[in-house]
C-alpha positions in Angstrom: 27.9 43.3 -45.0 25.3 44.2 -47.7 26.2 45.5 -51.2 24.6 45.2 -54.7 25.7 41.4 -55.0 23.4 38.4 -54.8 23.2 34.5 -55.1 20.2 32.0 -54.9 21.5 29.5 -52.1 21.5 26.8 -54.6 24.1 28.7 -56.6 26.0 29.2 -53.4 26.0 25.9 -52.4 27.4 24.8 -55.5 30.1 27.4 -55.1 31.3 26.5 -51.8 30.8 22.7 -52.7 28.4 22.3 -49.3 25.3 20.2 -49.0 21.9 22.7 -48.9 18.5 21.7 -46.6 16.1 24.5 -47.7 14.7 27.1 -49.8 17.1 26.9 -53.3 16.1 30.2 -54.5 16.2 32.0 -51.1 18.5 34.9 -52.4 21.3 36.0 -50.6 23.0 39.5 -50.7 25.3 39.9 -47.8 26.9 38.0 -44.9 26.9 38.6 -41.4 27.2 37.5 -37.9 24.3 34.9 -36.1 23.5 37.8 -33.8 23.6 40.8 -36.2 22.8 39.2 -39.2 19.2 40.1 -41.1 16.9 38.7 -44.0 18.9 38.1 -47.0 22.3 37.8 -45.2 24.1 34.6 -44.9 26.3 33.5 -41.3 27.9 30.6 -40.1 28.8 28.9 -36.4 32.0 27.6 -35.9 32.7 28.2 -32.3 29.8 25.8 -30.3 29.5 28.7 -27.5 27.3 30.8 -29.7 24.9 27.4 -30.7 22.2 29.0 -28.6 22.0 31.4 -31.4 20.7 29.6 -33.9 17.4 29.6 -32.9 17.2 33.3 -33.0 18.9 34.7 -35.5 18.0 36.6 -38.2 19.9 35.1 -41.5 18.0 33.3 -44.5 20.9 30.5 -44.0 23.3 29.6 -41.9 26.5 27.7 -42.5 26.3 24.6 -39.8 28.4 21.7 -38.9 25.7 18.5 -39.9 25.5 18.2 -36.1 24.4 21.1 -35.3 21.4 20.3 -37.9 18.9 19.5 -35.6 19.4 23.0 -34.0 18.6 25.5 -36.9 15.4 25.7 -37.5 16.0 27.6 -41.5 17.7 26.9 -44.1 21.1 25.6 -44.0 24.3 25.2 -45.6 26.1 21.6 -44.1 30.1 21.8 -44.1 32.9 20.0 -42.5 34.8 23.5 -41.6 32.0 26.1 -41.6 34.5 28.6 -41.0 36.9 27.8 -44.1 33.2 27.7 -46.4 32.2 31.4 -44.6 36.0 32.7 -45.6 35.1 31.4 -49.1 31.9 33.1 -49.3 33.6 36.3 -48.8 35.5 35.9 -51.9 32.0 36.1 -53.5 30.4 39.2 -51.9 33.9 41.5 -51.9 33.3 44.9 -51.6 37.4 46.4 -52.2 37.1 49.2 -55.0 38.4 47.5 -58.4 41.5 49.8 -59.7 41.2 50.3 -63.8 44.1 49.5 -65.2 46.2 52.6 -66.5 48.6 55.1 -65.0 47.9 57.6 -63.2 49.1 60.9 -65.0 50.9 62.6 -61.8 52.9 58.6 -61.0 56.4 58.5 -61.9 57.4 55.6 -64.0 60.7 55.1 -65.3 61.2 54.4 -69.0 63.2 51.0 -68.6 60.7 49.8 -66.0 58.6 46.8 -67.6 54.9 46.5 -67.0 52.7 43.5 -67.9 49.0 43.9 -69.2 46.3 45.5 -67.3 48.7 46.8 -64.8 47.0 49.7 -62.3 49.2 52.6 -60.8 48.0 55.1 -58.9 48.3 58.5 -58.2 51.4 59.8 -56.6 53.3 56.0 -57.7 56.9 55.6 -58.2 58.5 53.1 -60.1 62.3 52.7 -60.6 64.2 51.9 -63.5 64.3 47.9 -64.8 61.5 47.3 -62.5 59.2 44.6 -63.5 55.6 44.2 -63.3 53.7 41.2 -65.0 50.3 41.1 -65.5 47.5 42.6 -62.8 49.8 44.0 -60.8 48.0 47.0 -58.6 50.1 49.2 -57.3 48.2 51.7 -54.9 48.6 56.1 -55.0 51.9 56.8 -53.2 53.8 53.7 -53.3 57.8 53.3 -54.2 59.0 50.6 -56.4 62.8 50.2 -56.1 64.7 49.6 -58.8 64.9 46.3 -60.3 62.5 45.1 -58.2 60.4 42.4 -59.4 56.4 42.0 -58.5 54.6 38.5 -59.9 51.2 38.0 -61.6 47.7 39.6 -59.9 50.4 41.3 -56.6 48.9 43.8 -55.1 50.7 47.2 -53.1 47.8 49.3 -51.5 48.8 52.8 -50.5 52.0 53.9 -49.3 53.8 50.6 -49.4 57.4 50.5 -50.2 59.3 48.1 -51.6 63.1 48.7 -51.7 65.4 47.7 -54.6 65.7 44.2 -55.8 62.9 42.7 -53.7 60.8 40.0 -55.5 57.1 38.9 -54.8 55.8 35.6 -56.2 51.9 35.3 -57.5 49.2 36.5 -55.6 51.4 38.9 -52.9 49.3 41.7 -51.4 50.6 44.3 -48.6 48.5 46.5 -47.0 49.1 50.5 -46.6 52.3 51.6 -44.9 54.2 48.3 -45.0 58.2 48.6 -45.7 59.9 45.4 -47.2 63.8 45.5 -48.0 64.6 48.2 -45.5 68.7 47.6 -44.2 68.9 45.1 -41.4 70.1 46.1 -38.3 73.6 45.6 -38.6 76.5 47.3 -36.9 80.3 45.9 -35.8 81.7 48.0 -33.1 85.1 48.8 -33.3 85.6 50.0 -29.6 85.1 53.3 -30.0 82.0 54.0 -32.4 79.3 51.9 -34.5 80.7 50.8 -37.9 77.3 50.1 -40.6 77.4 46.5 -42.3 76.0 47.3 -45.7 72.9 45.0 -46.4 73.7 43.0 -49.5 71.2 40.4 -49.8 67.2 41.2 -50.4 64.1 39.9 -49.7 62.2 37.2 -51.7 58.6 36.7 -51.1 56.6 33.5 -52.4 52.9 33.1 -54.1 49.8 33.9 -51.9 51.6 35.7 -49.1 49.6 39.0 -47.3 51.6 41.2 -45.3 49.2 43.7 -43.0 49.5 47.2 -42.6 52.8 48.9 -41.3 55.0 45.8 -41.2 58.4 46.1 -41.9 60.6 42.8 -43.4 64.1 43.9 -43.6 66.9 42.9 -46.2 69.4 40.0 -45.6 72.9 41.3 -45.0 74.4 38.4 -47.5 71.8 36.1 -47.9 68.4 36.7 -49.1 65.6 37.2 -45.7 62.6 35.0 -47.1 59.0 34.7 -46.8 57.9 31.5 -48.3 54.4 30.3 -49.9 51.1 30.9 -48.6 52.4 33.0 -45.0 50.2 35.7 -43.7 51.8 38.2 -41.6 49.7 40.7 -39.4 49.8 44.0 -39.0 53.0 45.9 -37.6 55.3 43.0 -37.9 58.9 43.2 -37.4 61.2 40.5 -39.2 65.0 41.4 -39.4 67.5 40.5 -41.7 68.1 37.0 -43.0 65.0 35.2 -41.5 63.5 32.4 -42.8 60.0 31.9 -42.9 58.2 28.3 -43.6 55.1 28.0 -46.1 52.0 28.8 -44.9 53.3 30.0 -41.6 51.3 32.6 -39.8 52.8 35.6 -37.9 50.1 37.8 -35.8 50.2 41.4 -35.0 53.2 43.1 -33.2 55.2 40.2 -33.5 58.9 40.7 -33.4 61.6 38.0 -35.0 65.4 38.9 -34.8 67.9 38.4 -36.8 68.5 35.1 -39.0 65.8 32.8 -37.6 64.0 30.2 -39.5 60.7 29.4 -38.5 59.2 25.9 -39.5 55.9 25.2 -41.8 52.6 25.7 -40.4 53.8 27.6 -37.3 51.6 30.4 -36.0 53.2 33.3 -33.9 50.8 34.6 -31.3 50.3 38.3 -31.4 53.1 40.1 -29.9 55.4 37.3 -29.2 59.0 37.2 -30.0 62.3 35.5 -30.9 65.6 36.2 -30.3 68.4 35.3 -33.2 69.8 32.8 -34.6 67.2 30.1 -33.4 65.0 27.4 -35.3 61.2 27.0 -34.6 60.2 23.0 -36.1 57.3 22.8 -38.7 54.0 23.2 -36.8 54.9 24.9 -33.7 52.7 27.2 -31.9 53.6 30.3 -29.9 51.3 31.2 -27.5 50.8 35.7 -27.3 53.4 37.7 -25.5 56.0 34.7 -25.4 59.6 35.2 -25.9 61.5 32.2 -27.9 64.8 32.0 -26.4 66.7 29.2 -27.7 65.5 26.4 -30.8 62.4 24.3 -30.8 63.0 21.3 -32.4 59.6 19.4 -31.6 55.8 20.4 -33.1 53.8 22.1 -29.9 52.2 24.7 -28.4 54.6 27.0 -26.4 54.6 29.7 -24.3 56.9 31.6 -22.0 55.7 34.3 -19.2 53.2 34.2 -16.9 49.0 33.6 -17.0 46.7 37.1 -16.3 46.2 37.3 -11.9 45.1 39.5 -9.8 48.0 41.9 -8.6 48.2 41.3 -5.3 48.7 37.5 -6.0 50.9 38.6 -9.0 53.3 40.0 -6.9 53.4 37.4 -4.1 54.4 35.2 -7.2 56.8 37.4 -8.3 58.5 37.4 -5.0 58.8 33.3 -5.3 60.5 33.5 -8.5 63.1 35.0 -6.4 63.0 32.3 -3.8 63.0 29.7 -5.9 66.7 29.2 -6.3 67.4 28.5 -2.7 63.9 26.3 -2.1 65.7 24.0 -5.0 68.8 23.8 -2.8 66.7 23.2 0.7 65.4 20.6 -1.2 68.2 18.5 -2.5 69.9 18.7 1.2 66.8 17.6 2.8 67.0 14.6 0.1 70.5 14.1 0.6 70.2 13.9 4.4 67.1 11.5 3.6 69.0 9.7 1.3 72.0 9.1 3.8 69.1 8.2 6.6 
């Protein structure tokens, strides 16, 4: 990634608080991978099966481990977590289009909505009555703000996001394009003969410094508020029903799907396009390895997982078939103990 910013490595060393060996006014303008990256560009290592790399890469500096020092030959950037200092150095070399502040002259705006100073609303933009929108807020061509809904300092709706009534961001919240938050849960009594709706009463409430991706939908408690605490970063096409409970700092990958009324712990991470059925508890810390399928509460930090590993078919299904055995090879077992036993 190259653009029209740049920064002598002494001043980005100071920036991401990391210890330079090398040229101070080598001048960086872009970052990029060990393999792809160029002169001027700045990359990292982090994952010890691409050390061979160093030696021939391309980039002015490279952000190392200290024990990797020995290894790269140019100038270098020493970190504990090179990877945390790269995601830094991003911050510093964003390319995102900056939205002037203003409104857009075809977005609807009601008169008793409130908006805070240098507030950005596209074209296209709808925003109900008593809505609120404190300072920075960016609200992206095409969106829908429901009424009374509340967004918090510097949020941030990109295209075509919609955000029902009521629902309330903290600080910091950005969702990407095509995201729905406050949509009804999916909530229905039957009666014997047909379907009856529960109307969803609650709302959502979303901390500071949470990112939802692209086309995920967080639905509205039926009572109770669903919640996505601080610092959580949810993937793209994410489905969270009503009345869950998400812990700070959590982090849900794409294609994940979480029914009804679960709370999940602090610091858990959801592999991509694993699920949970309702009303369960995930502890603080858990992890849930891809494709897996929570089933009842985990009440102790872990990794977990639930299916079966990548084989060959033919294998596969000679497994398969002793899943289906297994029941009676349990009870072969315990009478060849019991006759053992009585022997």
């Amino acid at each position: 990634m190259t653009h029209n910013k740049s920064y002598t490595l002494a001043a980005l060393a100071e920036l991401l608080d990391v210890k330079l060996i090398g040229d101070e006014q080598c001048e960086i303008t872009g970052l990029a991978t060990l393999k792809g990256a160029g002169p001027g560009q700045l990359s990292f290592l982090s994952n010890p099966i691409y050390a061979e790399q160093l030696v021939s890469s391309r980039a002015s500096a490279i952000l190392i481990e200290e024990k990797f020092i020995e290894s790269c030959p140019g100038n270098k950037l020493i970190s504990a977590s090179p990877y945390v200092a790269f995601a830094k150095a991003t911050q510093f070399f964003d390319n995102s289009p900056k939205n002037p502040a203003g409104i857009h002259a075809s977005a609807c705006v009601d008169e008793t909505a409130v908006l805070g100073k240098n507030v950005s609303i596209g074209a296209n933009a709808v925003i109900e009555a008593d809505a609120r929108l404190a300072d920075n807020v960016v609200v992206g061509a095409g969106c829908y703000v429901g009424e009374a809904a509340v967004l918090g300092e510097s949020c941030r709706l990109h295209s075509n996001v919609t955000l029902y009534h009521r629902i309330t961001l903290g600080l910091n919240v950005e969702i990407h394009s095509g995201s729905v938050v406050g949509a009804d849960g999916f909530g229905f009594a039957f009666d014997g003969t047909k379907s009856v709706k529960i109307h969803q009463l609650g709302s959502v409430v979303i901390g500071d410094d949470v990112e939802i991706g692209a086309g995920t939908t967080i639905d509205r408690g039926a009572l109770e508020n669903t919640e996505i605490h601080n610092g959580v970063k949810i993937d793209n096409q994410v489905q969270i029903a009503h009345n869950c409970k998400i812990g700070a700092h959590s982090i849900i990958c794409g294609c994940v799907a979480i029914a009804g009324s679960v709370t999940v712990g602090r610091y858990c991470i959801m592999g991509g396009a694993s699920g949970a059925v309702g009303h369960i508890s995930i502890a603080d810390k858990v992890q849930v390895s891809a494709m897996s399928l929570v089933s009842q509460s985990i009440t102790e930090a872990g990794k977990y997982s639930s299916g079966t590993i990548q084989m060959k078919t033919a294998q596969w299904k000679r497994n398969a078939l002793r899943f289906q055995q297994l029941d009676s090879i349990s009870k072969r077992l315990k009478e060849i103990e019991n006759s053992t036993d009585k022997g």
